[in-house]
C-alpha positions in Angstrom: -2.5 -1.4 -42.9 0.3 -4.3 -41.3 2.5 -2.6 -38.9 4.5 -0.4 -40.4 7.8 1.8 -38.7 8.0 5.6 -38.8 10.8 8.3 -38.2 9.5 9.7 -35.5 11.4 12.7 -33.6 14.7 11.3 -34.2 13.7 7.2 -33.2 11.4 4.8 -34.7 8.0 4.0 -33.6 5.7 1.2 -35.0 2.5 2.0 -36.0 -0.7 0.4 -36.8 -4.6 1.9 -38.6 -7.9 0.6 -38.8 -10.7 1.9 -41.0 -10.5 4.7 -43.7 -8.1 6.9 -43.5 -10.5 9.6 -44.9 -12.7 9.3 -41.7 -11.9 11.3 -39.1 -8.5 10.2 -37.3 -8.9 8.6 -33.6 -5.7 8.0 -31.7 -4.7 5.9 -28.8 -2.0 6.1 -26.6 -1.5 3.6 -24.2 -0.8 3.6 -20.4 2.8 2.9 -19.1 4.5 0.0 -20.8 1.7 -0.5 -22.6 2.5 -1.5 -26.5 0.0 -1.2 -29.0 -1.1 -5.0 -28.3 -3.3 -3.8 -25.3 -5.7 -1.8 -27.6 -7.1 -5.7 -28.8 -8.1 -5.8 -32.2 -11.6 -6.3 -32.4 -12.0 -3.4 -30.4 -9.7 -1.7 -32.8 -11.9 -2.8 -35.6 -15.5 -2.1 -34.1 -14.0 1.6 -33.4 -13.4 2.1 -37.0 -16.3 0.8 -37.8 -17.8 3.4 -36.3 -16.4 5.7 -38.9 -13.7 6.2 -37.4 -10.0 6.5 -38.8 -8.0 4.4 -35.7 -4.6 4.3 -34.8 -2.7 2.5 -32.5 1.4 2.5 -31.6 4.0 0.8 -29.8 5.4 3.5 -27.2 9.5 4.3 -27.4 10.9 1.3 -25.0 7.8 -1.0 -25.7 6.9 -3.0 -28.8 8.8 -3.0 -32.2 9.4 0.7 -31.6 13.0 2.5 -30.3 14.3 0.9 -27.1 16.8 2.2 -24.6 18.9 0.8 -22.1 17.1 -0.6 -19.4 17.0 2.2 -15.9 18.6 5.0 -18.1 15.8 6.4 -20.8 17.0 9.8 -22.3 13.6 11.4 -22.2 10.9 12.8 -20.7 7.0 12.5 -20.4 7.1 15.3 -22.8 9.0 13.3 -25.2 6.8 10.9 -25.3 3.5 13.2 -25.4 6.1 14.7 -28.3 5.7 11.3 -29.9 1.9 11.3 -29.9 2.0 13.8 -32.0 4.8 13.0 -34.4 2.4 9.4 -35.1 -0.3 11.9 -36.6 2.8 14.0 -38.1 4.2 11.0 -39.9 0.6 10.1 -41.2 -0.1 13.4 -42.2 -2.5 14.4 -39.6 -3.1 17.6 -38.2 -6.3 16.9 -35.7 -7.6 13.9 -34.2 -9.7 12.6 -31.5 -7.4 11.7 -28.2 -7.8 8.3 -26.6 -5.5 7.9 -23.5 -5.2 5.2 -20.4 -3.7 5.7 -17.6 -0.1 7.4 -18.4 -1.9 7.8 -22.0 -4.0 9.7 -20.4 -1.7 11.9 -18.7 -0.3 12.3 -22.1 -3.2 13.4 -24.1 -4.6 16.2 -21.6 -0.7 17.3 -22.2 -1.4 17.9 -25.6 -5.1 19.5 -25.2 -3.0 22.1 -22.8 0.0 22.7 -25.3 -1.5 21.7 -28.2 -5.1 22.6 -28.6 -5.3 22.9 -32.2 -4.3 19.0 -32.5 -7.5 17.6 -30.5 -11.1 17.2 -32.2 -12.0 15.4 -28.3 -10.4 14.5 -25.7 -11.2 11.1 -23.9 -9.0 9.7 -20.7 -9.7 6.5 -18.6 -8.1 5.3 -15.5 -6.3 8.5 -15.0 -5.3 11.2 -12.6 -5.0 15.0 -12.7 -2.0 14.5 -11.2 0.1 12.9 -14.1 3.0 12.5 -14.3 3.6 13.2 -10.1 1.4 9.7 -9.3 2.4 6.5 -8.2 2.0 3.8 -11.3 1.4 0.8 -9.6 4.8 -1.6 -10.0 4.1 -4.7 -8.1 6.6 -5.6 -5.7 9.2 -8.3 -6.5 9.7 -8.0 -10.4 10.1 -10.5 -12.9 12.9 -12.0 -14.4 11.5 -9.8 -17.8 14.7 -11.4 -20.0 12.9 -15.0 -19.1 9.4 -15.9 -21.4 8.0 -17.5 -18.8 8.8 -15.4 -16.4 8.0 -12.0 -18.0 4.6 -13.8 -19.0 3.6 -14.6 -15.6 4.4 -11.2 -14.4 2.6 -9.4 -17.1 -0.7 -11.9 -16.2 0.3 -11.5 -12.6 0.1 -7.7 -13.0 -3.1 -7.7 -15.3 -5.0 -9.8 -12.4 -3.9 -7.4 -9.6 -5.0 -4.4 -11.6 -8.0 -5.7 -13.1 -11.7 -6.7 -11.8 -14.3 -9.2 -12.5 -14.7 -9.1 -15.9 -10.8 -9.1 -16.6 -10.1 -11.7 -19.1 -9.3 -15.1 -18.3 -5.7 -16.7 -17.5 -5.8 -18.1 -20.8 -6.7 -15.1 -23.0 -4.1 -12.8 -20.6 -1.6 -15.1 -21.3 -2.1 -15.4 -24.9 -1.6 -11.8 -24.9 1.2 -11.7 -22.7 3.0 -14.0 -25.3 2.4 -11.7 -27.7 3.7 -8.5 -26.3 6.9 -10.3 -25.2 7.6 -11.8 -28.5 7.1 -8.4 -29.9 9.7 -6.5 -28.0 13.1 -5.8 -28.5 13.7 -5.3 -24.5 11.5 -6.3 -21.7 13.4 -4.9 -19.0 13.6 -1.7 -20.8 9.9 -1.8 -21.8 8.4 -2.8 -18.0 11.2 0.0 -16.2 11.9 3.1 -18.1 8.2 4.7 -18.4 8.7 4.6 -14.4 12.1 5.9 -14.5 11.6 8.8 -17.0 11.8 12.4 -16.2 8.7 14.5 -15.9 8.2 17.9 -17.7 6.3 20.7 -16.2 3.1 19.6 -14.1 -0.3 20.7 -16.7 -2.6 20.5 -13.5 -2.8 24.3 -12.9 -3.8 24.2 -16.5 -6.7 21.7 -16.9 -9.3 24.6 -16.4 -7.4 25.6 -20.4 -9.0 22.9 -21.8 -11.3 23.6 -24.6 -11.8 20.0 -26.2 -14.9 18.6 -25.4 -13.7 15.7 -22.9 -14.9 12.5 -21.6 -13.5 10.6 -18.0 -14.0 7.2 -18.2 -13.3 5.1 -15.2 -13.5 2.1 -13.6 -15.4 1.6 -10.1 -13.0 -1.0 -9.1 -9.7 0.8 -10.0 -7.7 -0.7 -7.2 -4.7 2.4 -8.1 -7.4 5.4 -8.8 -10.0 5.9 -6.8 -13.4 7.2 -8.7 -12.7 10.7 -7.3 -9.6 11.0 -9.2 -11.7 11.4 -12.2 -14.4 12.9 -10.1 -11.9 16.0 -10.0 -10.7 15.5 -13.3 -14.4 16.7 -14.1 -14.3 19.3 -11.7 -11.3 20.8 -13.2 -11.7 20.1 -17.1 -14.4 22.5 -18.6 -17.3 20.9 -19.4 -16.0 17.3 -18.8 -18.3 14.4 -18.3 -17.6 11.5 -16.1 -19.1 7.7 -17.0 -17.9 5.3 -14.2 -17.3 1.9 -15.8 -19.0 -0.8 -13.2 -17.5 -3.5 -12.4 -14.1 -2.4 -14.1 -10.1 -2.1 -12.7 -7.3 -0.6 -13.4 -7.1 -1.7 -16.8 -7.6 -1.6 -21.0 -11.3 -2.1 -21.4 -12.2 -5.5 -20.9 -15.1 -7.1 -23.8 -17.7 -6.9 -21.1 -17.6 -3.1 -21.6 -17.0 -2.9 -25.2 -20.1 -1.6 -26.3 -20.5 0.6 -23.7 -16.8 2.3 -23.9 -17.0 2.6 -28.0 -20.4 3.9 -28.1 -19.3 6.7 -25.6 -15.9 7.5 -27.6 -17.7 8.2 -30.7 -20.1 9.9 -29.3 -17.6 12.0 -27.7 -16.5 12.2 -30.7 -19.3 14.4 -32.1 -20.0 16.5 -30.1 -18.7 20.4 -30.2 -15.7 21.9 -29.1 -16.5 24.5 -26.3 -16.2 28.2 -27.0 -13.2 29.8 -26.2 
């Protein structure tokens, strides 16, 4: 499946799948001002082949999907936890296996509170139990984002400052840098209004309600979490299982940890849901 735009709660989103669509559904939802183009193909591919059904989308304000003016975006982090869902809606989904970084993660434990019945598994990396009250790591001094060049170095800039060791290299982050500015309709809006949204009601009494079987992944360098954020993300999440990511930032799995990450999602993946 190309990318394709969907009617989505009243705006557009662009969507993309790998794999069968008979195979269970996995869905990722990327961290703030993250488009789709941050979930990198081939680990998009190697995921469904896993026999797995994946699915990838531009947030509202990043990517091909809906954008707003820049500083003034007319939603919430509910909204866009709202739109997670409306992606499976619009493909006829009714469960699928969660797969959220950083803000995406705040996202999907927001649905395996509200929405229970939507989530086969629940995995988060590079998150907090404190979404959405955290600090998301703007760099000081931003970008001219309507420039290329500009918004390219900053996005690379950002990516290195964020990242670790086995963070891609200048080249490859640039490449994709390129890439996600030639694919959105407003930089500005896409690197300031995730900061600038409004926050719905706090889920961190409700954590302990979680009944999909969940895994934290995180990074042992992430320069913005500390390892115990996810250490009391697994103290407060039933049954939740930590795997710290050596080596690893604040950032979208670098190829180093490919095998590692996928292996652990479907396994996640397949094992049960907990008793109510």
């Amino acid at each position: 499946m190309t990318e394709t735009m969907m009617p989505v709660n009243g705006i557009e989103l662009c969507v993309e799948t790998f794999g069968e669509p008979g195979d269970p559904a996995l869905l990722l939802i990327a961290g703030a001002t993250g488009s789709m183009d941050w979930w990198d193909d081939e680990f998009c591919r190697r995921l469904a082949a896993g026999g797995r059904y994946v699915i990838r989308y531009d947030h509202r304000d990043t990517g091909r999907s809906t954008s707003f003016p820049a500083g003034a975006p007319p939603y919430s982090d509910v909204d866009l936890a709202h739109d997670a869902l409306g992606v499976l809606d619009a493909l006829g989904i009714h469960r699928a296996h969660l797969v959220g970084l950083s803000m995406g993660g705040g996202l999907a434990m927001r649905i395996a509170v509200e929405r229970p019945h939507r989530v086969l598994s629940l995995t988060v990396m590079a998150t907090s139990a404190n979404f959405p009250s955290y600090g998301l790591g703007q760099a000081d001094g931003e970008p001219q984002w309507s420039d290329r060049r500009s918004a390219v170095e900053g996005i690379v800039a950002a990516a290195r400052r964020l990242g670790g060791p086995f963070t891609a290299d200048d080249p490859h982050l640039r490449r994709l840098a390129e890439r996600v500015f030639d694919r959105t309709q407003d930089m500005t809006a896409a690197q300031t209004n995730h900061f600038r949204c409004a926050g719905g009601p706090s889920v961190r009494e409700r954590l302990g309600e979680i009944t999909a079987p969940t895994l934290v992944l995180h990074g042992t360098l992430d320069p913005l979490f500390p390892l115990a954020e996810a250490q009391t993300l697994c103290d407060e999440i039933p049954g939740a299982r930590l795997v710290r990511l050596e080596g690893v930032g604040h950032e979208f799995p670098p190829a180093a940890v490919w095998t590692q990450v996928i292996d652990e999602i479907i396994d996640q993946a397949g094992r049960r849901t907990q008793p109510a």
